[in-house]
Backbone as JSON Lines, residues from 0, in Angstrom:
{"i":0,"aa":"X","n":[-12.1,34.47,18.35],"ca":[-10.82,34.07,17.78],"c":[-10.62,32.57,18.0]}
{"i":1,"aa":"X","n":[-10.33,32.07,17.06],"ca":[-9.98,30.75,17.01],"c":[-8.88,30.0,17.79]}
{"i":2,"aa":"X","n":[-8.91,29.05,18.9],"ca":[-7.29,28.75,19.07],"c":[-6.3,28.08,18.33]}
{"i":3,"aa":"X","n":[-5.44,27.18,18.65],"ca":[-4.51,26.28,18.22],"c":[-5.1,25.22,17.31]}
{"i":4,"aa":"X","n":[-5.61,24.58,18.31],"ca":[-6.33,23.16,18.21],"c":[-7.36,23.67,17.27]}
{"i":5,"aa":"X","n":[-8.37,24.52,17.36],"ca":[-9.51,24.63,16.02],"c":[-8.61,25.07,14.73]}
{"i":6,"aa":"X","n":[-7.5,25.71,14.33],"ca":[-6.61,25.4,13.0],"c":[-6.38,23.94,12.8]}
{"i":7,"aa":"X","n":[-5.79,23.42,13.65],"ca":[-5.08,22.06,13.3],"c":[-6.23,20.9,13.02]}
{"i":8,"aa":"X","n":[-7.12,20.89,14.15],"ca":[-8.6,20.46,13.4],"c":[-8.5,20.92,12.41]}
{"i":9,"aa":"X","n":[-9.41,21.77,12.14],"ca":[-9.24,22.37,10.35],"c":[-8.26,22.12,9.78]}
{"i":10,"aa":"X","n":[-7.2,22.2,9.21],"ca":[-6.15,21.94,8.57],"c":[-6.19,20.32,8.43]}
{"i":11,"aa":"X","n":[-6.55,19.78,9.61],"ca":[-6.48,17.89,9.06],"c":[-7.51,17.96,8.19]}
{"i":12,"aa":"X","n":[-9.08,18.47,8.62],"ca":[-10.39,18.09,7.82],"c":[-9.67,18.56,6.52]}
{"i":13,"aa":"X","n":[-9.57,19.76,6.75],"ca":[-8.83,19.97,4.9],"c":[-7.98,19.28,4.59]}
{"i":14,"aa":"X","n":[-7.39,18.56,4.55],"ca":[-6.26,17.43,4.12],"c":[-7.01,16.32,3.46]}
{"i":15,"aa":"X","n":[-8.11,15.82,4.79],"ca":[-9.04,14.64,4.56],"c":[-9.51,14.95,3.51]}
{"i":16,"aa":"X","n":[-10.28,15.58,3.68],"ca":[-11.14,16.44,2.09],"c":[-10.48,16.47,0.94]}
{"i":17,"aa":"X","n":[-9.06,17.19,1.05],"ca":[-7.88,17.28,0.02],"c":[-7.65,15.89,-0.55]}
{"i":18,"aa":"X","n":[-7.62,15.06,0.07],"ca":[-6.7,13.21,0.01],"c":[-8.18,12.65,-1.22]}
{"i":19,"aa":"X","n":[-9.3,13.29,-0.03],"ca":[-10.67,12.35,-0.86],"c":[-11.13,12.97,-2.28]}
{"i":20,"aa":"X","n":[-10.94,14.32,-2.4],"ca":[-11.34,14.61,-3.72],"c":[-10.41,14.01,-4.74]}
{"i":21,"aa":"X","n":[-8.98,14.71,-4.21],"ca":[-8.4,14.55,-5.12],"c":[-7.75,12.49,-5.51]}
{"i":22,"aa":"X","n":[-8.26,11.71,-4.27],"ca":[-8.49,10.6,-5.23],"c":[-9.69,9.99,-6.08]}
{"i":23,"aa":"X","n":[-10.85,10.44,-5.65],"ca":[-12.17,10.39,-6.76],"c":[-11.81,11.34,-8.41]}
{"i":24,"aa":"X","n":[-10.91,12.31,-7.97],"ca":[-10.72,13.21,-9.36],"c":[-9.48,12.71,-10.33]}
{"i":25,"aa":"X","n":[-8.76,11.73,-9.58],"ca":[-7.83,11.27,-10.32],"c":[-8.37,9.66,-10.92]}
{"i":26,"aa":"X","n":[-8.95,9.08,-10.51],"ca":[-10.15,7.69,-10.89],"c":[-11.22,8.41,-12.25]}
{"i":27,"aa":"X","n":[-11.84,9.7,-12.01],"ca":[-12.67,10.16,-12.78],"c":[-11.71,10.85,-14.3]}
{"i":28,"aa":"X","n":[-10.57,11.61,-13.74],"ca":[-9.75,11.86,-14.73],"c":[-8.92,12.21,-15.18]}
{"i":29,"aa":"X","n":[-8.45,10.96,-14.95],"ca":[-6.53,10.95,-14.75],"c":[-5.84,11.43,-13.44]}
{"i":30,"aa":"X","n":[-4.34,11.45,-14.25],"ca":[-3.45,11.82,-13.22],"c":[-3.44,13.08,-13.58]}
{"i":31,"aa":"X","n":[-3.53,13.88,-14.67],"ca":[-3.37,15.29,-14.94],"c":[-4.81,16.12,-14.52]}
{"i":32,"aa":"X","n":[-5.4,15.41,-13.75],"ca":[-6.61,16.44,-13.3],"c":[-5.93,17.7,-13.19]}
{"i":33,"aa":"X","n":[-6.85,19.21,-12.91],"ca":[-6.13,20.45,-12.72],"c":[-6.29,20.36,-11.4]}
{"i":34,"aa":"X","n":[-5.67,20.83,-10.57],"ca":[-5.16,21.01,-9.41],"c":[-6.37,21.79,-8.7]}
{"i":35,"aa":"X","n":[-7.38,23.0,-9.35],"ca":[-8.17,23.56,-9.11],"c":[-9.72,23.05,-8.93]}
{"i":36,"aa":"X","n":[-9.56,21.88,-9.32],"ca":[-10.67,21.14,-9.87],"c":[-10.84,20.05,-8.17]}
{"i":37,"aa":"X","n":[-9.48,19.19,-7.8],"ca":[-9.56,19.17,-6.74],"c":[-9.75,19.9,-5.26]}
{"i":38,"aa":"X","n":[-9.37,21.02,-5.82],"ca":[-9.49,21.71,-4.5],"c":[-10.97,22.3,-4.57]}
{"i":39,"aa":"X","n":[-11.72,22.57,-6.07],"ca":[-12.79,22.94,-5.72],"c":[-13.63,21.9,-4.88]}
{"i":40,"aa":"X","n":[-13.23,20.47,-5.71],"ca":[-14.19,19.17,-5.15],"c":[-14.08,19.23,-3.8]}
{"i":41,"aa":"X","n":[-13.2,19.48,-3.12],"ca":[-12.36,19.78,-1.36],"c":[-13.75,20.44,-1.03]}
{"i":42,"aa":"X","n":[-13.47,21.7,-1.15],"ca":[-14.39,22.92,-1.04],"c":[-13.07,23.74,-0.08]}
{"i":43,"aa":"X","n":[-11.99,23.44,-0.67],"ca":[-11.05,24.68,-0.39],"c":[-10.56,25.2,-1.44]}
{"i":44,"aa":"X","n":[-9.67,26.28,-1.2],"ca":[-9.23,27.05,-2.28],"c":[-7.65,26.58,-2.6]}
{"i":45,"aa":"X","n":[-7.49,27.35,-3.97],"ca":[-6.1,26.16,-4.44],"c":[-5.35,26.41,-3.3]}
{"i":46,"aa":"X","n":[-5.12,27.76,-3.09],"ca":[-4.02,28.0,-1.56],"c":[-4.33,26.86,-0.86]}
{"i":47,"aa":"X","n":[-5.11,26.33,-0.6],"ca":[-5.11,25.28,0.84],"c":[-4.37,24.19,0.42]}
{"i":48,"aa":"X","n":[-5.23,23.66,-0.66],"ca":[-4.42,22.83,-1.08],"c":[-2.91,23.01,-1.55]}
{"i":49,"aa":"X","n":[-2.22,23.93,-2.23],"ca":[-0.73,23.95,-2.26],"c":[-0.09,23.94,-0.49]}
{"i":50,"aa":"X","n":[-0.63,24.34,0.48],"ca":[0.13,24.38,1.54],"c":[0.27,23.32,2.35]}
{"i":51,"aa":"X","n":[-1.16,22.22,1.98],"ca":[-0.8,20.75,1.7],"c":[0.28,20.19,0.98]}
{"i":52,"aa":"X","n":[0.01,20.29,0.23],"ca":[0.73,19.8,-1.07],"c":[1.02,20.62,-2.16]}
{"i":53,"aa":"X","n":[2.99,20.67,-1.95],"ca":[3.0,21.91,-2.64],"c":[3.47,21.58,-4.28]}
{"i":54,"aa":"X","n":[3.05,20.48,-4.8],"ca":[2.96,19.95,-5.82],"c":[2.38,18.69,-6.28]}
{"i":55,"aa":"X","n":[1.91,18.45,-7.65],"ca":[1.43,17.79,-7.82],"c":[1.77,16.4,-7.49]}
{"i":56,"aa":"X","n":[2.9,15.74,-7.59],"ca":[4.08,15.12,-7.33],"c":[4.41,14.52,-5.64]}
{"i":57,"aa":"X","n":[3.85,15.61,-5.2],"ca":[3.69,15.47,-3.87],"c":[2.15,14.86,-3.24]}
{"i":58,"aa":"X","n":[1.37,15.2,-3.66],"ca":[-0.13,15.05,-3.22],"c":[-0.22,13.26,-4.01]}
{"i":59,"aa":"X","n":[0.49,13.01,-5.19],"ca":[0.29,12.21,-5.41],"c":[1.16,10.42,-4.76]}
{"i":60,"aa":"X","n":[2.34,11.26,-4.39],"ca":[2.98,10.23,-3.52],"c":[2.5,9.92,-2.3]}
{"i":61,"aa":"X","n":[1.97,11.5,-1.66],"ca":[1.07,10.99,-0.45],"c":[-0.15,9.88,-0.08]}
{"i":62,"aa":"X","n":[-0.69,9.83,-1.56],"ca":[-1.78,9.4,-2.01],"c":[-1.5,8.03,-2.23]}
{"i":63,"aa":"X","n":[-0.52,7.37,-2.65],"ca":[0.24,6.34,-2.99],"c":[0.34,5.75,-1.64]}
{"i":64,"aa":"X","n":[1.12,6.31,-1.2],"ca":[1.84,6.2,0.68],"c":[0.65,5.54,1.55]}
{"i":65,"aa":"X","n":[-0.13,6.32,1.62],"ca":[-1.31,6.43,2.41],"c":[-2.3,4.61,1.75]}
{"i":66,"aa":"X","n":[-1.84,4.58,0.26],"ca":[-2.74,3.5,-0.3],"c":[-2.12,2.1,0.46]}
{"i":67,"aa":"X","n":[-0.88,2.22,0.34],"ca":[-0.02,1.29,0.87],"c":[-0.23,0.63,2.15]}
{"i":68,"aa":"X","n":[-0.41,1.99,2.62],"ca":[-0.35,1.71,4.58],"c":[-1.44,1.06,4.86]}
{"i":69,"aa":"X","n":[-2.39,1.35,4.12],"ca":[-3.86,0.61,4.46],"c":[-3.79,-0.92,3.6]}
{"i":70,"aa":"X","n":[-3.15,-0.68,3.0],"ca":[-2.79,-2.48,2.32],"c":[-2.31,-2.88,3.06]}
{"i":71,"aa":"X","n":[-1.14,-2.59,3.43],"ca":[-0.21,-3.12,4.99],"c":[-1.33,-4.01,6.05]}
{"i":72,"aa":"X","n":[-1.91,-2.74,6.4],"ca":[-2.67,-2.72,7.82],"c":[-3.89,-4.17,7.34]}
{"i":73,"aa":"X","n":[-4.25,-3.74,6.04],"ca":[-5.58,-5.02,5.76],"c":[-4.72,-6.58,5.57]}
{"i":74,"aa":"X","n":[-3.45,-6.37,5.41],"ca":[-2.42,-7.56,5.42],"c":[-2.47,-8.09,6.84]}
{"i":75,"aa":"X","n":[-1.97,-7.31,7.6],"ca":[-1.79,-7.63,8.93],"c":[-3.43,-8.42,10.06]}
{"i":76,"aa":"X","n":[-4.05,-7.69,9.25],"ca":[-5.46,-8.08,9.75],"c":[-5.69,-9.43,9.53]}
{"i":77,"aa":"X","n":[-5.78,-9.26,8.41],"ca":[-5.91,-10.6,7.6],"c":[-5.62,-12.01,8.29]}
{"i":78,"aa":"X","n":[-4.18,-11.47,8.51],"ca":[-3.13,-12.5,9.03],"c":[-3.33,-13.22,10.22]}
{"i":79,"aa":"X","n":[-4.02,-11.68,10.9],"ca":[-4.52,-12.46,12.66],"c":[-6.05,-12.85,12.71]}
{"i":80,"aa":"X","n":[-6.14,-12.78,11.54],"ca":[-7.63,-12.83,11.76],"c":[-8.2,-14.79,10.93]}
{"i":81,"aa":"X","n":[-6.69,-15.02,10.17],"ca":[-7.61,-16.32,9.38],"c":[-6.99,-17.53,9.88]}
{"i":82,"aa":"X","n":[-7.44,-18.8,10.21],"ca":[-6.46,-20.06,10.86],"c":[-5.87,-20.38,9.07]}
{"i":83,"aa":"X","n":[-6.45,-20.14,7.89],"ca":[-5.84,-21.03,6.8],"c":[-4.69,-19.82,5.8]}
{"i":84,"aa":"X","n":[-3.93,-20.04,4.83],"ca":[-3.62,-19.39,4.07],"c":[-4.37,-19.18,3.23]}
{"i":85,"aa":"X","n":[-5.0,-19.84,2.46],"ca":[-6.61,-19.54,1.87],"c":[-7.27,-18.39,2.6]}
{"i":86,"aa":"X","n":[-7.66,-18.74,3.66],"ca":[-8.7,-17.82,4.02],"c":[-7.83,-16.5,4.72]}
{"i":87,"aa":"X","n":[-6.53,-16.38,4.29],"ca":[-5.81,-14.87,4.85],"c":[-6.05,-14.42,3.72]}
{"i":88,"aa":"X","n":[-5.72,-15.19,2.36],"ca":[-5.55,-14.63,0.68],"c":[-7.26,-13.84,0.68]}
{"i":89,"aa":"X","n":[-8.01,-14.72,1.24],"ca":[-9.27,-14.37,0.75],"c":[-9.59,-13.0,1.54]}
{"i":90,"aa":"X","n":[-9.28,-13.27,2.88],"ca":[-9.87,-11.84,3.7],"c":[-8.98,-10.46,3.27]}
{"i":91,"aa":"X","n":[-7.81,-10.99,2.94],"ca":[-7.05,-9.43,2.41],"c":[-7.01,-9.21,1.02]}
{"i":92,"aa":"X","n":[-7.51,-10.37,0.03],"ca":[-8.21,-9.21,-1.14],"c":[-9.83,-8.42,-0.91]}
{"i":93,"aa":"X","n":[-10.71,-9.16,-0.27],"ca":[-11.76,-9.06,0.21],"c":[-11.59,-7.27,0.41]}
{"i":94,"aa":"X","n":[-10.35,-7.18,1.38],"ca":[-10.47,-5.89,2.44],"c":[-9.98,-4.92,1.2]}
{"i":95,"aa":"X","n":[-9.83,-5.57,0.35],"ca":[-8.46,-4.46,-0.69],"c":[-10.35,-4.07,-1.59]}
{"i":96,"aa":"X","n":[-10.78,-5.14,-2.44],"ca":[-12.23,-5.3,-2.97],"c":[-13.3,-3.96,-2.73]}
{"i":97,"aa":"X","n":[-13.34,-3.96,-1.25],"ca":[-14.09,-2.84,-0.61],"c":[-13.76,-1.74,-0.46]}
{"i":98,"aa":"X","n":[-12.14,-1.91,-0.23],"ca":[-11.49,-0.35,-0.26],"c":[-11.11,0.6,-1.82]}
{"i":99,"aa":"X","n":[-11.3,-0.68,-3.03],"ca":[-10.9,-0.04,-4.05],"c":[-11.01,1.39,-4.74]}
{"i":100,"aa":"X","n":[-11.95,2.17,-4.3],"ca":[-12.68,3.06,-4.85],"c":[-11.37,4.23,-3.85]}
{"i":101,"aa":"X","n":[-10.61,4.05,-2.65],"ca":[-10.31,4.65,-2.0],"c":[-8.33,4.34,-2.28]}
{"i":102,"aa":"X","n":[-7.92,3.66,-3.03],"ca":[-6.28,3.14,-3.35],"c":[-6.1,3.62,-4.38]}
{"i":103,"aa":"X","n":[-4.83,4.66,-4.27],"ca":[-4.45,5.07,-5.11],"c":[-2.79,4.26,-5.32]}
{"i":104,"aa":"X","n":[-2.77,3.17,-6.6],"ca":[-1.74,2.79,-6.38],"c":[-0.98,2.36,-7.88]}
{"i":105,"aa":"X","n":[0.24,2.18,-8.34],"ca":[0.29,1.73,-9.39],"c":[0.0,1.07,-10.71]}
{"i":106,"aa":"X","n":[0.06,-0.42,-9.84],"ca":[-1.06,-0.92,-10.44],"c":[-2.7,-0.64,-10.62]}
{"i":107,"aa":"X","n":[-3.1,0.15,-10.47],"ca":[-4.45,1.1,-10.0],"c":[-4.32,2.53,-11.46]}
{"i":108,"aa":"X","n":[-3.07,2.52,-12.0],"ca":[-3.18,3.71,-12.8],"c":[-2.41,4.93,-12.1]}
{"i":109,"aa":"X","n":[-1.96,4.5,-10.97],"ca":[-1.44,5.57,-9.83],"c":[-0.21,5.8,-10.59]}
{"i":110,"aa":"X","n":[0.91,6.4,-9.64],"ca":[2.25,6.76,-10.02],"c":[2.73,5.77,-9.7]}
{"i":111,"aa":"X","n":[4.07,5.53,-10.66],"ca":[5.13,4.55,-9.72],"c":[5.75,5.34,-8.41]}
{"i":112,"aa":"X","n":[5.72,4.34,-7.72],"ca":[6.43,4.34,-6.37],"c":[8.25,5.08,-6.65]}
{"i":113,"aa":"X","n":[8.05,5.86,-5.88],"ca":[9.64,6.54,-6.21],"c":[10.2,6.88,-4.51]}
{"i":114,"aa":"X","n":[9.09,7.01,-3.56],"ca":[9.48,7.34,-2.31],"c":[10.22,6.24,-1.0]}
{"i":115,"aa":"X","n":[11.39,6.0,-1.3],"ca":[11.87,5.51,-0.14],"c":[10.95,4.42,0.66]}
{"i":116,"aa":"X","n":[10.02,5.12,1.83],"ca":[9.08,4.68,2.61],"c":[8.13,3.91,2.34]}
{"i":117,"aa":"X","n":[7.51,4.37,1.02],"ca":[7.1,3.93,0.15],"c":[7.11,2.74,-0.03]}
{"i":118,"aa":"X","n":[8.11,2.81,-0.71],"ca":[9.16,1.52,-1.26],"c":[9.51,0.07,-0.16]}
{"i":119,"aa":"X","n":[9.13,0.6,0.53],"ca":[9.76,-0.21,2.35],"c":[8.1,-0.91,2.06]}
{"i":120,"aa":"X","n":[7.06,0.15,2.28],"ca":[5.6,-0.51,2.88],"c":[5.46,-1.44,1.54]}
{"i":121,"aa":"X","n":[5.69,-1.73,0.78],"ca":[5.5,-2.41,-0.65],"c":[6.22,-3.83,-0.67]}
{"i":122,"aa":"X","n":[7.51,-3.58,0.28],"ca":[8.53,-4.42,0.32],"c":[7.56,-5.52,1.13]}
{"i":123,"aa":"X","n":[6.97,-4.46,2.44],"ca":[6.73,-5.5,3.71],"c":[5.42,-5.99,2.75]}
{"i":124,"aa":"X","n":[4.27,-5.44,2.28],"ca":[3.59,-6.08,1.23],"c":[3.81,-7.49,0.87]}
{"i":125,"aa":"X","n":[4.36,-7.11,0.08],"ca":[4.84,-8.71,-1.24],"c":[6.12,-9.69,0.04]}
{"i":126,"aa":"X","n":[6.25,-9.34,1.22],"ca":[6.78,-9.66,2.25],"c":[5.78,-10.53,2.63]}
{"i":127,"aa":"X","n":[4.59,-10.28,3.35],"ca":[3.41,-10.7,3.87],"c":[2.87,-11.87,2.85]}
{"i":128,"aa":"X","n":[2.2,-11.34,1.43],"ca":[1.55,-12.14,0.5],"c":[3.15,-13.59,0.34]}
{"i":129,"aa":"X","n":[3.85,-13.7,0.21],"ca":[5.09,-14.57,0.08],"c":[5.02,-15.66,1.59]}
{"i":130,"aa":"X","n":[4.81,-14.74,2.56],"ca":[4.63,-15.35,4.1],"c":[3.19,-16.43,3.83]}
{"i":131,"aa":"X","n":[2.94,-15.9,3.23],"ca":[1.1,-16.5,3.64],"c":[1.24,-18.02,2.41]}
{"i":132,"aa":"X","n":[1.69,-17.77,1.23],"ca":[2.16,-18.52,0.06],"c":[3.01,-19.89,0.84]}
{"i":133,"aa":"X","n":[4.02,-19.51,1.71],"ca":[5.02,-20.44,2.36],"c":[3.89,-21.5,3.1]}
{"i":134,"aa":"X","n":[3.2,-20.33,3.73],"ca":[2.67,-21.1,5.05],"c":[1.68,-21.99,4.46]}
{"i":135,"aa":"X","n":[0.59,-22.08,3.38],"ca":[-0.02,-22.85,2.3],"c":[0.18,-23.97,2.01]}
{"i":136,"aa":"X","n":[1.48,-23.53,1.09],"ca":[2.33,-24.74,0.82],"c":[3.31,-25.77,1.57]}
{"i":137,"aa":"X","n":[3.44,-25.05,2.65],"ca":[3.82,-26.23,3.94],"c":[2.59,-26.9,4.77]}
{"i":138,"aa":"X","n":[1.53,-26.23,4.66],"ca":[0.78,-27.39,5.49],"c":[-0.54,-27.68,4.5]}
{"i":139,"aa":"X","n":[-0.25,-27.81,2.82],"ca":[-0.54,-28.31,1.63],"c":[-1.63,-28.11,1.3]}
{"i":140,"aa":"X","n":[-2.13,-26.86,2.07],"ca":[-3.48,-26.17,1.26],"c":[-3.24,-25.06,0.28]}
{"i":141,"aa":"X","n":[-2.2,-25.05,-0.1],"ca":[-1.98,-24.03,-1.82],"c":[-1.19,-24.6,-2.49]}
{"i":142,"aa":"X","n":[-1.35,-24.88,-3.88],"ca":[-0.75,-25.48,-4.97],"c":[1.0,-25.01,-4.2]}
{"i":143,"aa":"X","n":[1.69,-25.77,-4.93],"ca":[3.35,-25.68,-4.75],"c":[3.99,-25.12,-6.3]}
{"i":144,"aa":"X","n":[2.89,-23.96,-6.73],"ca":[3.14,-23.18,-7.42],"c":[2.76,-21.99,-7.63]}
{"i":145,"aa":"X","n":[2.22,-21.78,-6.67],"ca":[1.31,-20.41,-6.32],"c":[2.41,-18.98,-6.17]}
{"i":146,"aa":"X","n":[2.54,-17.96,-6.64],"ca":[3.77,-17.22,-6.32],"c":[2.81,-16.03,-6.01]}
{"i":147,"aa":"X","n":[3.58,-14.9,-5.28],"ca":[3.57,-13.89,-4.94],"c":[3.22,-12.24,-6.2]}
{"i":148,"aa":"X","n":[3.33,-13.59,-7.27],"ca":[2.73,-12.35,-8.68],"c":[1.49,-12.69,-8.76]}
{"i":149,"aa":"X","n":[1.25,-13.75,-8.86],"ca":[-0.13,-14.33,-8.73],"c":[-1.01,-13.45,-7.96]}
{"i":150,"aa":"X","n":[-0.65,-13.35,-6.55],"ca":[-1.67,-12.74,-5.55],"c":[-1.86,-11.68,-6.02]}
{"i":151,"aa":"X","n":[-0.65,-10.65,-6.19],"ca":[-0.33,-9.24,-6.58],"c":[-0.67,-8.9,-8.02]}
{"i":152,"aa":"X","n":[-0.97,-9.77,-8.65],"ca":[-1.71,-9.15,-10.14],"c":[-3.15,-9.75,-10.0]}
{"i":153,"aa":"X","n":[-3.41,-10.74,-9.5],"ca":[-4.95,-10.98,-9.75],"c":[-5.46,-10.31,-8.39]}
{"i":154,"aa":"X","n":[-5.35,-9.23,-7.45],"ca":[-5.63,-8.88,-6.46],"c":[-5.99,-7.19,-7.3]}
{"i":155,"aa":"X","n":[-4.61,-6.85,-7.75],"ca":[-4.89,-5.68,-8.7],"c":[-5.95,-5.59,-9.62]}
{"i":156,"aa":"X","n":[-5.99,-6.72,-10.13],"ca":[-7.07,-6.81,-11.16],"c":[-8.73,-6.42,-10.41]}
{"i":157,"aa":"X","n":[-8.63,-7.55,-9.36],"ca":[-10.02,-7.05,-8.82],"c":[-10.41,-5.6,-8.11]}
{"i":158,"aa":"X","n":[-9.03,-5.38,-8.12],"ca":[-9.83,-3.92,-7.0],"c":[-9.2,-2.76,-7.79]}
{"i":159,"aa":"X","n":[-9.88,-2.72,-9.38],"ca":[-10.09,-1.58,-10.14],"c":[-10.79,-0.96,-10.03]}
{"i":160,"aa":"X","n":[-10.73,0.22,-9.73],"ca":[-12.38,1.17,-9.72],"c":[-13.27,0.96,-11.0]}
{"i":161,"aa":"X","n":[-14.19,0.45,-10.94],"ca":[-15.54,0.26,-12.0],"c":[-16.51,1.23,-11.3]}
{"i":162,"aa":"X","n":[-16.59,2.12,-11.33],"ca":[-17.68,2.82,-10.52],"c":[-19.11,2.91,-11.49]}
{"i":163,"aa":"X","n":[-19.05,2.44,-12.97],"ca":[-19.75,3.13,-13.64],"c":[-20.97,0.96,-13.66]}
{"i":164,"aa":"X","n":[-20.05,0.12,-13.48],"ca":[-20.53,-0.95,-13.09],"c":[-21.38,-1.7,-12.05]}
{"i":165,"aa":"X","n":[-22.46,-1.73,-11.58],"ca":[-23.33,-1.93,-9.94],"c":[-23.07,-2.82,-9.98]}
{"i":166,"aa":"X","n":[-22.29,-3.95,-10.68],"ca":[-22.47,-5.71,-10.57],"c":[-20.95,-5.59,-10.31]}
{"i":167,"aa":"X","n":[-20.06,-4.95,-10.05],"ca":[-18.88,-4.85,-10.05],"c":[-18.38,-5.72,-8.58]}
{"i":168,"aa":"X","n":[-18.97,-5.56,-7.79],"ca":[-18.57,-6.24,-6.51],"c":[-18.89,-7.32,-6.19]}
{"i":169,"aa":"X","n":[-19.52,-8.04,-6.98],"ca":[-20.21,-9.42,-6.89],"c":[-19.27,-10.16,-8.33]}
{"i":170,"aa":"X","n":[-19.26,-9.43,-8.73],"ca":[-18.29,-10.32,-10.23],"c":[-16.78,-10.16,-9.65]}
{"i":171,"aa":"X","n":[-16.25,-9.56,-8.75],"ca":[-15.01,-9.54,-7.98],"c":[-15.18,-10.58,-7.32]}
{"i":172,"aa":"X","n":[-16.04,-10.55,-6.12],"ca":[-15.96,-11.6,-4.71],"c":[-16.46,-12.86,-5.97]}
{"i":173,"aa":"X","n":[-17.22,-13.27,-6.76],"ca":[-17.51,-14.35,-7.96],"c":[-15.79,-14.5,-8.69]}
{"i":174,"aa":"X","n":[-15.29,-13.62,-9.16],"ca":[-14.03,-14.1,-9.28],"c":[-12.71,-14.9,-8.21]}
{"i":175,"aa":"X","n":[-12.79,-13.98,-7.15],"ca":[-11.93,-14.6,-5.95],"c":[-12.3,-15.42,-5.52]}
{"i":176,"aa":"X","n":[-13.39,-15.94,-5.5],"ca":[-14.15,-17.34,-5.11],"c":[-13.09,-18.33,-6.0]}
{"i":177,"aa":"X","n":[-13.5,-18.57,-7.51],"ca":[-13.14,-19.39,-8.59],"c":[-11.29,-19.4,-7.98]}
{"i":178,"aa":"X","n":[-10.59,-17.99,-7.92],"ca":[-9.12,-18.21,-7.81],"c":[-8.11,-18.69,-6.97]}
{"i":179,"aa":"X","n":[-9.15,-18.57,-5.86],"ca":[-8.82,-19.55,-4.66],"c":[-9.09,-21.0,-4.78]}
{"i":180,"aa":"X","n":[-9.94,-21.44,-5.4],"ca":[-10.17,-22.68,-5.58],"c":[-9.0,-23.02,-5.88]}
{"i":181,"aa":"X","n":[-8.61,-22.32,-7.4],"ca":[-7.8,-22.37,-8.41],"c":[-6.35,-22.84,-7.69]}
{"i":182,"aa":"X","n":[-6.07,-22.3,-6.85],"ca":[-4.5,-22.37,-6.11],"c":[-4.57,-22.73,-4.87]}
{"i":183,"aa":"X","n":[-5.98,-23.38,-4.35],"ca":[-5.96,-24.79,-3.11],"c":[-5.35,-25.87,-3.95]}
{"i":184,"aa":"X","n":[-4.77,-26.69,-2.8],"ca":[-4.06,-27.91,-3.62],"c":[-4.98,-29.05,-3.92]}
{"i":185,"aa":"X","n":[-6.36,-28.81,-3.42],"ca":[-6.8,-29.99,-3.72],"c":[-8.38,-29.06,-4.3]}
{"i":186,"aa":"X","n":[-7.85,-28.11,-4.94],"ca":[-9.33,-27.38,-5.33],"c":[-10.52,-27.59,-4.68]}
């Protein structure tokens, strides 16, 4: 007989499993994938997955949520990790670049954001990219026109899933190269 702890193990792996199919199945096809289709990719049965997620609606905000937090977290990294604003812009699209295949997010084809919490980690987001923009342009290594759409649409742009592309990650980091130039103040 199984105890406590070997369900709840199980029950996370199935989640993990749940989170990973069903974002490879929504990249491969659409947002209206069938619900059965992920849980087969899982290798659980739909029951598991509804007791996860007891709607579609739900699995997909989680999915959103979860994309966020790891944007957050590659923000924050970023931040302690670069002496320039340049080189924070560069290390946290970089981290977004590598993770693309794994963000499920709006701009990504995802759902709009409707959850509260959500809504907060998105805030602190475009919070962070705006922080890093200030700090640039005060000690005059980013144009004094560089905005916070800028980062947030040409950041989106690069970290589209191309899975069907092998040159896809080198024509990204080849693009972010050129866009940073682009918005140093002295290129």
């Amino acid at each position: 007989m199984r105890g406590m702890t070997d369900l709840r193990r199980d029950a996370l792996r199935n989640q993990q499993e749940l989170l990973r199919a069903a974002t490879a199945a929504f990249y491969r096809d659409g947002l209206r994938v069938p619900m059965a289709t992920i849980a087969a990719e899982a290798g659980v049965g739909i029951g598991t997955l509804y007791r996860h997620f007891a709607t579609r609606e739900e699995l997909l905000s989680h999915l959103t949520h979860r994309s966020f937090e790891q944007v957050l977290a590659n923000a924050q990294a970023a931040e302690r990790d670069s002496a320039t604003a340049a080189d924070c812009l560069q290390l946290f699209i970089e981290a977004a670049i590598s993770q693309r295949n794994e963000l499920v997010l709006p701009l990504h084809g995802g759902p709009p954001v409707t959850a509260p919490e959500t809504e907060t980690l998105r805030a602190e987001i475009h919070d962070f990219v705006q922080r890093v923009i200030d700090r640039g342009i005060a000690d005059g290594t980013l144009r004094p026109d560089t905005t916070h759409q800028d980062i947030v649409a040409f950041g989106a742009l690069l970290t589209q899933p191309r899975p069907t592309d092998p040159d896809w990650d080198a024509t990204c980091r080849r693009l972010l190269t050129i866009f940073l130039r682009g918005i140093r103040q002295n290129g």
